[in-house]
N, CA and C atoms as an extended XYZ file, in Angstrom:
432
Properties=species:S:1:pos:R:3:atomname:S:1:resname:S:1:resid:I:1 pbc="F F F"
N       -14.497       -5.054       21.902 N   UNK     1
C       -14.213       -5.226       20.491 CA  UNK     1
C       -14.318       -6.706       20.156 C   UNK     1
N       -14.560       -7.118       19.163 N   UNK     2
C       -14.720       -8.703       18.375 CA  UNK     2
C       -13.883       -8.713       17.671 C   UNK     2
N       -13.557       -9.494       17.551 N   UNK     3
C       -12.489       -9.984       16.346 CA  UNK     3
C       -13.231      -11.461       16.048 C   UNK     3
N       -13.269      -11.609       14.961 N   UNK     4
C       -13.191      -12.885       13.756 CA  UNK     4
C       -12.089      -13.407       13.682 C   UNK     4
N       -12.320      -14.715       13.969 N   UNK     5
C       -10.856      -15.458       13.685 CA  UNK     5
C       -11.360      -15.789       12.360 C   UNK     5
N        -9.705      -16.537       11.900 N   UNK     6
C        -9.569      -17.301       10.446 CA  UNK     6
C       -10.283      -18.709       10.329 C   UNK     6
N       -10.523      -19.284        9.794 N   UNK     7
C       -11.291      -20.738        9.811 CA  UNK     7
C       -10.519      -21.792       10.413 C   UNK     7
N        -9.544      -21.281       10.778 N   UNK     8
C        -8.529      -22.221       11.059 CA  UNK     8
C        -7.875      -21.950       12.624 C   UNK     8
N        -8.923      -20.920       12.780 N   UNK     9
C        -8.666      -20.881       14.658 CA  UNK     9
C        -7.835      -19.586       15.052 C   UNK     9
N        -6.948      -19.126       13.642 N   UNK    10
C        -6.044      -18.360       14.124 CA  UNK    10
C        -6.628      -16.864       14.689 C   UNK    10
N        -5.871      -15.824       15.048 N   UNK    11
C        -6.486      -14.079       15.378 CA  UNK    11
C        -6.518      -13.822       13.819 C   UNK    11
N        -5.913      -14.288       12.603 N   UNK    12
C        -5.769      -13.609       11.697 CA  UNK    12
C        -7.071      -13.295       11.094 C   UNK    12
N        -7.736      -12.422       10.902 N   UNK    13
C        -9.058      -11.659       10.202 CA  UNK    13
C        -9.934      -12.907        9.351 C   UNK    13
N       -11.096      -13.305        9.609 N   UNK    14
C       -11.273      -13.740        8.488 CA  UNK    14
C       -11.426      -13.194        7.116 C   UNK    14
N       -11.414      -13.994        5.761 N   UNK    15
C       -11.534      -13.764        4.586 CA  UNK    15
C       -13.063      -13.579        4.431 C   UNK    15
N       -13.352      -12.415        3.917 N   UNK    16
C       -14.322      -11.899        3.610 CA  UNK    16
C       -14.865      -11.435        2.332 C   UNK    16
N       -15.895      -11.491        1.500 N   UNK    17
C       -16.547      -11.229        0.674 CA  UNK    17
C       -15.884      -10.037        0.055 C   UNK    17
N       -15.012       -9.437       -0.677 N   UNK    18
C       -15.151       -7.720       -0.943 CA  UNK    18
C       -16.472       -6.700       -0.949 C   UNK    18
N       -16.228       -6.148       -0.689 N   UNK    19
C       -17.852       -5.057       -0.145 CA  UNK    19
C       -17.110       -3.910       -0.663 C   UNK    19
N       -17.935       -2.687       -1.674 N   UNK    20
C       -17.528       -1.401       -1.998 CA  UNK    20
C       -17.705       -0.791       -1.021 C   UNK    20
N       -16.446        0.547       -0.710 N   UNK    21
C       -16.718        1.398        0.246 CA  UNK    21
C       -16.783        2.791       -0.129 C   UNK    21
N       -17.966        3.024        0.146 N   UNK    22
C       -18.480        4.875       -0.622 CA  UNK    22
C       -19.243        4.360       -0.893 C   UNK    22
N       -20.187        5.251       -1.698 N   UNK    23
C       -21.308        5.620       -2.728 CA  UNK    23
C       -21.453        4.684       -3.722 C   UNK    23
N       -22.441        4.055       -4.517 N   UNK    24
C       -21.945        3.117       -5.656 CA  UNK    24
C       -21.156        3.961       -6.719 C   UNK    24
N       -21.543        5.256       -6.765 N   UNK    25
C       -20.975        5.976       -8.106 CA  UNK    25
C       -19.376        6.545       -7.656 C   UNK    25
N       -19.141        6.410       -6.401 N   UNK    26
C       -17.808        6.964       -5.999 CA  UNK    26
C       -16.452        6.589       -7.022 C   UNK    26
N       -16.129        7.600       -7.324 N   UNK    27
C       -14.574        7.091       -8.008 CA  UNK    27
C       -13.622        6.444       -7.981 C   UNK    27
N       -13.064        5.791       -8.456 N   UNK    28
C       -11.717        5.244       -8.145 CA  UNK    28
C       -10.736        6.119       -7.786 C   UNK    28
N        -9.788        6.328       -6.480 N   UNK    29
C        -8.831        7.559       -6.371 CA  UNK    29
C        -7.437        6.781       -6.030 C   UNK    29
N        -6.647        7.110       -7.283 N   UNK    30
C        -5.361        7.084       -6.805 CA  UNK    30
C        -3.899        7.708       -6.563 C   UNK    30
N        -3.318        6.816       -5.873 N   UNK    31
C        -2.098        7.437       -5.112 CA  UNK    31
C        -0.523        6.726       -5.715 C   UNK    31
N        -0.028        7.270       -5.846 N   UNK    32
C         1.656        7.099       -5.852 CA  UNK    32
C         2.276        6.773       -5.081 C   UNK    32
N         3.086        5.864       -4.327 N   UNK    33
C         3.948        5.960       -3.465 CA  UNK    33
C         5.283        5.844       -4.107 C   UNK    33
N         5.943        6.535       -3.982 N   UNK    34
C         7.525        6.750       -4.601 CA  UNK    34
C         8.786        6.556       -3.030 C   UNK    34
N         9.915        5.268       -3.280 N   UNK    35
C        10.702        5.416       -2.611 CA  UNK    35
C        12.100        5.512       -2.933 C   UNK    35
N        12.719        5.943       -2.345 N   UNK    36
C        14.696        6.307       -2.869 CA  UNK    36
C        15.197        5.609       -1.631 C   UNK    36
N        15.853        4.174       -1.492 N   UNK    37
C        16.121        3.842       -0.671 CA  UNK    37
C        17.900        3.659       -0.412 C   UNK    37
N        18.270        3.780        0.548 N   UNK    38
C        19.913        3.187        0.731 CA  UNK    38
C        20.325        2.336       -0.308 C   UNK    38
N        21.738        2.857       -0.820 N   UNK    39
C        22.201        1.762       -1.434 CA  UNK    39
C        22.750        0.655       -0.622 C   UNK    39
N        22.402       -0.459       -1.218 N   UNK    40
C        22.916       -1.934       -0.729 CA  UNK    40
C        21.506       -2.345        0.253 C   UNK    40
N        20.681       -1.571        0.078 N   UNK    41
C        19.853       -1.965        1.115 CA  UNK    41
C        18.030       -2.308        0.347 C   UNK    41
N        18.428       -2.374       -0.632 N   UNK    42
C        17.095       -2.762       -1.613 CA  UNK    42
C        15.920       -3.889       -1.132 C   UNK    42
N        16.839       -5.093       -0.950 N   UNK    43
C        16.718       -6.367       -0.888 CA  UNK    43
C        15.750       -6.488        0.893 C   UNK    43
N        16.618       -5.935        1.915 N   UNK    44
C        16.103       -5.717        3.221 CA  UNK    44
C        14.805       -4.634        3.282 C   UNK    44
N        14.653       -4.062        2.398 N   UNK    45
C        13.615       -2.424        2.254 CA  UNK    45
C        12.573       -3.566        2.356 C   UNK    45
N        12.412       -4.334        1.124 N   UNK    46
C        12.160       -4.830       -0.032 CA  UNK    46
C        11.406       -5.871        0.754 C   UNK    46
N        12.113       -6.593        1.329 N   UNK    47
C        11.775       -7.687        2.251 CA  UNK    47
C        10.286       -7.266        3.305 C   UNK    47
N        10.503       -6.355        4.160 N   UNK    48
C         9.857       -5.638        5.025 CA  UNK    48
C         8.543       -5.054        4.363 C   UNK    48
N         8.658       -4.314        2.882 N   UNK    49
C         7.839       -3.543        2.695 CA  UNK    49
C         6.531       -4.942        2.183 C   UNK    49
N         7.325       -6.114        1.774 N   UNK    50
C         6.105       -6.988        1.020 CA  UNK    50
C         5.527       -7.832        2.747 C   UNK    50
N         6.545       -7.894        3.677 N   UNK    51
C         5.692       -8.516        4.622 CA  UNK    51
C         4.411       -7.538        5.333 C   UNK    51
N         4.421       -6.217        5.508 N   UNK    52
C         3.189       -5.296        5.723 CA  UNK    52
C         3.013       -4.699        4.678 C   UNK    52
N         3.475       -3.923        3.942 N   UNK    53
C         2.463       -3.056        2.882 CA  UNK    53
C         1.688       -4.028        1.680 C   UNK    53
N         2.276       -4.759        0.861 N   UNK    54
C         2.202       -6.083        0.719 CA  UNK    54
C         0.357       -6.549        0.825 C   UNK    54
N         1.005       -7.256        1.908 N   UNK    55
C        -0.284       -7.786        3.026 CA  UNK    55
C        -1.068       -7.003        3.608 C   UNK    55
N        -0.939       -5.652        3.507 N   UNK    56
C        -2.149       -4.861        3.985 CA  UNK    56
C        -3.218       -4.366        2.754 C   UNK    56
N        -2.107       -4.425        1.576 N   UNK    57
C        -2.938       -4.412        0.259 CA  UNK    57
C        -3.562       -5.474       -0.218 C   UNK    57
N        -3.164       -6.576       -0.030 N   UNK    58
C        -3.961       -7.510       -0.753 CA  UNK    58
C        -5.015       -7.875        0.021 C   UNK    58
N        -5.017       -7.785        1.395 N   UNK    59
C        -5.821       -7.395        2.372 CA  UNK    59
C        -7.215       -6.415        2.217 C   UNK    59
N        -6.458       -5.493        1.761 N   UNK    60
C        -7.739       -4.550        1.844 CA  UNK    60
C        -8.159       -4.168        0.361 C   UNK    60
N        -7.955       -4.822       -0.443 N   UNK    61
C        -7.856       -5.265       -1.849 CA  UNK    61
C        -9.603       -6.584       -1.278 C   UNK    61
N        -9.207       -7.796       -1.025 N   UNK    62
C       -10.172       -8.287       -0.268 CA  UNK    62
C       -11.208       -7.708        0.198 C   UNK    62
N       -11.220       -7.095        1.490 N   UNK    63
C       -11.944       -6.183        2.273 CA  UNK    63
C       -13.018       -5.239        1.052 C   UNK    63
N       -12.731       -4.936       -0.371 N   UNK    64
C       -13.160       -3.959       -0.702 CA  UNK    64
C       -12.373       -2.267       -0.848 C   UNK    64
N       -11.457       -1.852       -0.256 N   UNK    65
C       -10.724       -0.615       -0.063 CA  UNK    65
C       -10.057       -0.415       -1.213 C   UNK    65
N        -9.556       -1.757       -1.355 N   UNK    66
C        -8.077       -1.188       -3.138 CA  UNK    66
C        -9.036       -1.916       -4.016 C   UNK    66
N        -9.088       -1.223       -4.889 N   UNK    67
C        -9.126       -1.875       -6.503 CA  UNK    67
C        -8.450       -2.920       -7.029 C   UNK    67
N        -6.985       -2.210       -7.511 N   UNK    68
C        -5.665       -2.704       -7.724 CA  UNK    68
C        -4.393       -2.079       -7.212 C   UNK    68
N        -3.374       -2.494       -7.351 N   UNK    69
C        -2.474       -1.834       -7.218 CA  UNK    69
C        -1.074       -2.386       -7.898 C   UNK    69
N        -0.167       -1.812       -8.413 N   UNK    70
C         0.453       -2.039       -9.493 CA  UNK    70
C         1.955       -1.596       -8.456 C   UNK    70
N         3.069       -2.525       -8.661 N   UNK    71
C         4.390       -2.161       -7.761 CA  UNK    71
C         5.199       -2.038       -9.755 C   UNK    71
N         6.170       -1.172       -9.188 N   UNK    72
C         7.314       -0.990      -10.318 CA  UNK    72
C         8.660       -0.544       -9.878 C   UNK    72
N         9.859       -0.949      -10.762 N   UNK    73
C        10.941       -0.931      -10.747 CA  UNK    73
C        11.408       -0.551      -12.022 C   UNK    73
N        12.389        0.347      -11.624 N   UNK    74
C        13.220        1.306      -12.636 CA  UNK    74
C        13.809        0.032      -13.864 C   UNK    74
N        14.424        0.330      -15.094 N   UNK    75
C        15.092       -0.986      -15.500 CA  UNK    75
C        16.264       -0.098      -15.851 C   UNK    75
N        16.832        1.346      -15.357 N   UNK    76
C        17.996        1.074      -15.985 CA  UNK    76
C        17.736        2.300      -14.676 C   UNK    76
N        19.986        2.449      -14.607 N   UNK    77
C        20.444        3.315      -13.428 CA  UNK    77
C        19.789        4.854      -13.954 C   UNK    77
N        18.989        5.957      -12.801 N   UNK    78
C        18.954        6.761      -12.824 CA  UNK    78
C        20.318        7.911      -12.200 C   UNK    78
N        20.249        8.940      -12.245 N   UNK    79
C        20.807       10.245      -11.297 CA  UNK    79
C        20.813       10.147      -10.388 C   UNK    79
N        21.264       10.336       -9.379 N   UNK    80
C        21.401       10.271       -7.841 CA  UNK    80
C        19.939       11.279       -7.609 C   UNK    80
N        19.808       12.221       -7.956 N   UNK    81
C        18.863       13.501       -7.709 CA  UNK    81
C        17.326       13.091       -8.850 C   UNK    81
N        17.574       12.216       -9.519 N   UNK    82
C        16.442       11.717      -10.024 CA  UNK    82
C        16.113       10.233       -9.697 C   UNK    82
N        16.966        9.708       -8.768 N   UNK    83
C        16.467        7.948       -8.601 CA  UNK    83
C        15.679        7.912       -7.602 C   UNK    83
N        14.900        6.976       -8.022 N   UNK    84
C        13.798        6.080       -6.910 CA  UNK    84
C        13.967        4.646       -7.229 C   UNK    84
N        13.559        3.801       -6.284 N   UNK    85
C        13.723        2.082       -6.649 CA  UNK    85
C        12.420        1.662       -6.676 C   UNK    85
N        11.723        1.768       -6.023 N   UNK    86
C         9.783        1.490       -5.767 CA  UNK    86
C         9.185        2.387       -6.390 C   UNK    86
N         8.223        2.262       -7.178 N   UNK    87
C         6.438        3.391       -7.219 CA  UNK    87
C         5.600        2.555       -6.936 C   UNK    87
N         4.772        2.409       -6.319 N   UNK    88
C         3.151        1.686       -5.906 CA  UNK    88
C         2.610        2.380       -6.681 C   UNK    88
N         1.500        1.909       -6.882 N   UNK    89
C         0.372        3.054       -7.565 CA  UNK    89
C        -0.770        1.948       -7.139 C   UNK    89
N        -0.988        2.734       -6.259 N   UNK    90
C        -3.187        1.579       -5.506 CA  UNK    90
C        -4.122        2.766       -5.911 C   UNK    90
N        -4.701        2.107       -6.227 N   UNK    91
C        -6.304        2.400       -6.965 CA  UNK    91
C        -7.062        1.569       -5.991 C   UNK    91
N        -7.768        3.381       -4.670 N   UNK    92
C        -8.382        2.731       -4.253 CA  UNK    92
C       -10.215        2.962       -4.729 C   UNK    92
N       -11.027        1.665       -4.388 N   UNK    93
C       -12.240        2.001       -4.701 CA  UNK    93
C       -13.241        3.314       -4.683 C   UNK    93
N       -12.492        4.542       -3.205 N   UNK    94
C       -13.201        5.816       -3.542 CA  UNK    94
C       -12.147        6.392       -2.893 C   UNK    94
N       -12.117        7.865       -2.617 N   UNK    95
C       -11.555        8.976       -1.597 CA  UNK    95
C       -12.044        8.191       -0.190 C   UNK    95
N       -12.993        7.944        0.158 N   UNK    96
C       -13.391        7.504        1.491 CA  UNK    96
C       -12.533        6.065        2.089 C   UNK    96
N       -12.045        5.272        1.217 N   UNK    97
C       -11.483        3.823        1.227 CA  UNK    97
C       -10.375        3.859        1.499 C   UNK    97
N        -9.650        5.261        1.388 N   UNK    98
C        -8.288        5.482        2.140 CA  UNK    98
C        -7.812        5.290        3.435 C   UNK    98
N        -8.498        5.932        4.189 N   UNK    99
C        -8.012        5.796        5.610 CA  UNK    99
C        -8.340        4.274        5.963 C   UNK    99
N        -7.854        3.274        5.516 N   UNK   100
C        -8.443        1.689        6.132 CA  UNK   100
C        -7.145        1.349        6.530 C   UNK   100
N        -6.503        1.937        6.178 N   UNK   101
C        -4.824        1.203        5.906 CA  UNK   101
C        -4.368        0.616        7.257 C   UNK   101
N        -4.794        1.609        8.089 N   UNK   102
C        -4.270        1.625        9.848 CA  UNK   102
C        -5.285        0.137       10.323 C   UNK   102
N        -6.306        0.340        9.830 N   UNK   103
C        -7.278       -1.113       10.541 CA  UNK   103
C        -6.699       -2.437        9.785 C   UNK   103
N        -6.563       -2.017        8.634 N   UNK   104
C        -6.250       -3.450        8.220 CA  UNK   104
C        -4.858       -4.000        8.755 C   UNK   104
N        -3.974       -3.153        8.854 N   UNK   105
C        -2.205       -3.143        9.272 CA  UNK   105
C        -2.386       -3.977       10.191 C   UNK   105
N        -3.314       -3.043       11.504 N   UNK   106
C        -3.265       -3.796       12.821 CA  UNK   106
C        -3.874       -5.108       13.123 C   UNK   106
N        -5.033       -5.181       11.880 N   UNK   107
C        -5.522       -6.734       12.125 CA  UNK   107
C        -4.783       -7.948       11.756 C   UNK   107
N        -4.118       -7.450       10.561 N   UNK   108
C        -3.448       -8.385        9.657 CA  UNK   108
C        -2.137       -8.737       11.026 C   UNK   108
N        -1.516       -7.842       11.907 N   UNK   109
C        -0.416       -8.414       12.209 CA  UNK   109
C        -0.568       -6.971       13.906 C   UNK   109
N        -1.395       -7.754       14.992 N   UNK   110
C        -1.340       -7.223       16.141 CA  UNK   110
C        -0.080       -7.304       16.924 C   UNK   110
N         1.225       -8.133       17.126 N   UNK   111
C         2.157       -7.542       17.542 CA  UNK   111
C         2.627       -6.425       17.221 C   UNK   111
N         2.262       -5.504       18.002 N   UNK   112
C         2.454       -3.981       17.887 CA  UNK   112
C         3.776       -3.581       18.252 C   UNK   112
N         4.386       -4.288       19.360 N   UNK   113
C         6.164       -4.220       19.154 CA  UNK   113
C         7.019       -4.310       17.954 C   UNK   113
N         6.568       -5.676       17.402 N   UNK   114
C         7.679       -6.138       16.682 CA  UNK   114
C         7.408       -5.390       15.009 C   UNK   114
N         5.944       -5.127       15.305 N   UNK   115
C         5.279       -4.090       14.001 CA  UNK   115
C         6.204       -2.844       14.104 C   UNK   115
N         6.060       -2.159       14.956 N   UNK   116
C         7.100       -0.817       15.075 CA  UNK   116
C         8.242       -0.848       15.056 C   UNK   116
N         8.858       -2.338       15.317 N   UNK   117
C        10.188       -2.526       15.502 CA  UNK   117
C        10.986       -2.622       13.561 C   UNK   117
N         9.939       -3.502       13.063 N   UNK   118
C        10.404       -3.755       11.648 CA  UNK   118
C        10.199       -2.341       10.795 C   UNK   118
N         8.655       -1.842       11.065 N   UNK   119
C         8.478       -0.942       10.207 CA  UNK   119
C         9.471        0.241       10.724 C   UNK   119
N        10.085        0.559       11.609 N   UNK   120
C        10.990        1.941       11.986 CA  UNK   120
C        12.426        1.419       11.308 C   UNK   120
N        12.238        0.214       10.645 N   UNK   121
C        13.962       -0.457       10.068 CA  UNK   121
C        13.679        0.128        8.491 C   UNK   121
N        12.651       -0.686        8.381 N   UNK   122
C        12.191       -0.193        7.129 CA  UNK   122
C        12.216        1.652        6.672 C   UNK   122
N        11.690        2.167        7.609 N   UNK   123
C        12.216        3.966        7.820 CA  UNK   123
C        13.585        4.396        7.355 C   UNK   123
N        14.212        3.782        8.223 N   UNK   124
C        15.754        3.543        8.725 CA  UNK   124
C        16.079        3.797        7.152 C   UNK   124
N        15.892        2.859        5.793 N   UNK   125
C        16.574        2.207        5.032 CA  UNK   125
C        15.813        3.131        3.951 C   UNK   125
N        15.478        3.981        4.050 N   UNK   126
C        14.138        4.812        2.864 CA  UNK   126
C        15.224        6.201        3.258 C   UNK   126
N        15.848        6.974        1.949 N   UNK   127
C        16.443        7.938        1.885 CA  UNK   127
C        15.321        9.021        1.285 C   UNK   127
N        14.042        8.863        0.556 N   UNK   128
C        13.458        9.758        0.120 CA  UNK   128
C        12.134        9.286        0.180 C   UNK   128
N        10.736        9.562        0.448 N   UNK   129
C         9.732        8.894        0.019 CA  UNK   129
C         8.491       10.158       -0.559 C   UNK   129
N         7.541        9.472       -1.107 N   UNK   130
C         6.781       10.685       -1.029 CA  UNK   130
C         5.231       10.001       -1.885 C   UNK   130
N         4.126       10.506       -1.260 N   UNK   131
C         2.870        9.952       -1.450 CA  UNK   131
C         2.215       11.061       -2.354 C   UNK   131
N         1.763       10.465       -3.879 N   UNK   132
C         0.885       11.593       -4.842 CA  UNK   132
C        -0.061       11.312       -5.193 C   UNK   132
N        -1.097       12.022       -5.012 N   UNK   133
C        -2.312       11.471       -5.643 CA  UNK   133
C        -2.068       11.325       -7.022 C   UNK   133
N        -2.662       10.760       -8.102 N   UNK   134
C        -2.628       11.336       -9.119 CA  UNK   134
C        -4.371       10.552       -9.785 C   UNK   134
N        -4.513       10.865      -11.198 N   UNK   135
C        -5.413       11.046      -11.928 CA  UNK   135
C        -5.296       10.403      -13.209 C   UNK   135
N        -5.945        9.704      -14.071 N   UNK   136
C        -5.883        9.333      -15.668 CA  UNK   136
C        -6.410       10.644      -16.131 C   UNK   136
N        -5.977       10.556      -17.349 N   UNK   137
C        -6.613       11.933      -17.953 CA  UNK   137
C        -6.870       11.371      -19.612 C   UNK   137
N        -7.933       11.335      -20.273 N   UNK   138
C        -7.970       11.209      -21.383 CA  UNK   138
C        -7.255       12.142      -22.009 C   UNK   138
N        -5.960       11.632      -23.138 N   UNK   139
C        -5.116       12.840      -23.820 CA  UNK   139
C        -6.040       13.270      -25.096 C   UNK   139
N        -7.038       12.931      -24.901 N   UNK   140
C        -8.062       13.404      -26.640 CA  UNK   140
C        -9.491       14.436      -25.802 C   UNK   140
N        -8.732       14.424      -24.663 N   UNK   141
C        -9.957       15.614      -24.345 CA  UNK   141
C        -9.348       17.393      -23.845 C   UNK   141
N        -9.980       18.037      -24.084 N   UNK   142
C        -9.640       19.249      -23.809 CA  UNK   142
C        -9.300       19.677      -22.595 C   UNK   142
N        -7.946       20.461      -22.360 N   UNK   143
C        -7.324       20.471      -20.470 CA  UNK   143
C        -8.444       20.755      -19.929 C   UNK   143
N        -8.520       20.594      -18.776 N   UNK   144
C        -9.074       20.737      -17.867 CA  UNK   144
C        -8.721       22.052      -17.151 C   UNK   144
């Protein structure tokens, strides 16, 4: 295997051109990520999720894989049975541009210990999660 270092000597990936991945006409497809995390534990989730998920998006945002991706926070207290604290929503460049997540993770940050060690804390501290595709829909066109 090769690896590219950074210009600066390091293992970290070099910065690369964005390149589309799919078809030129391939769609944009996106996903939801929704989390309900421990109370008192926002701040530590929070911490963890911007040092890898974070950096694997803006990463593969670079690379070509994400489009955009948009993070949000509630602004007022929900229901216990209706709260979440996080939604992601990445828009990635096609259906095919999905599965990158695992290559970029591991390039961006090869200690594979201390990777499993943070991300299983991060687990730890997530009371609900759940991944949706979803879709824009013009509201001036007829259902589908």
């Amino acid at each position: 295997m090769v690896r590219r270092l950074g210009g600066d000597g390091s293992r970290r990936p070099r910065r690369g051109r964005a390149r589309p991945v799919g078809p030129p006409d391939a769609k944009p497809y996106q996903v939801e990520w929704v989390y309900r995390v421990k109370y008192g534990y926002q701040e530590e989730f929070w911490r963890i999720f911007q040092k890898y998920q974070i950096a694997t998006l803006d990463r593969a945002r670079e690379l070509g894989y994400v489009k955009s991706y948009t993070v949000v926070r509630p602004g007022w207290h929900l229901s216990e049975d209706s709260r979440w604290d996080y939604r992601i929503v990445v828009t990635f460049t096609s259906r095919a541009s999905v599965g990158h997540e695992g290559e970029v993770l591991r390039a961006l940050f090869p200690d594979k210990a201390t990777r499993q060690r943070e991300e299983n804390r991060r687990w730890e501290l997530v009371l609900n999660h759940w991944d949706l595709p979803i879709r824009e829909i013009d509201p001036h066109a007829n259902p589908e």
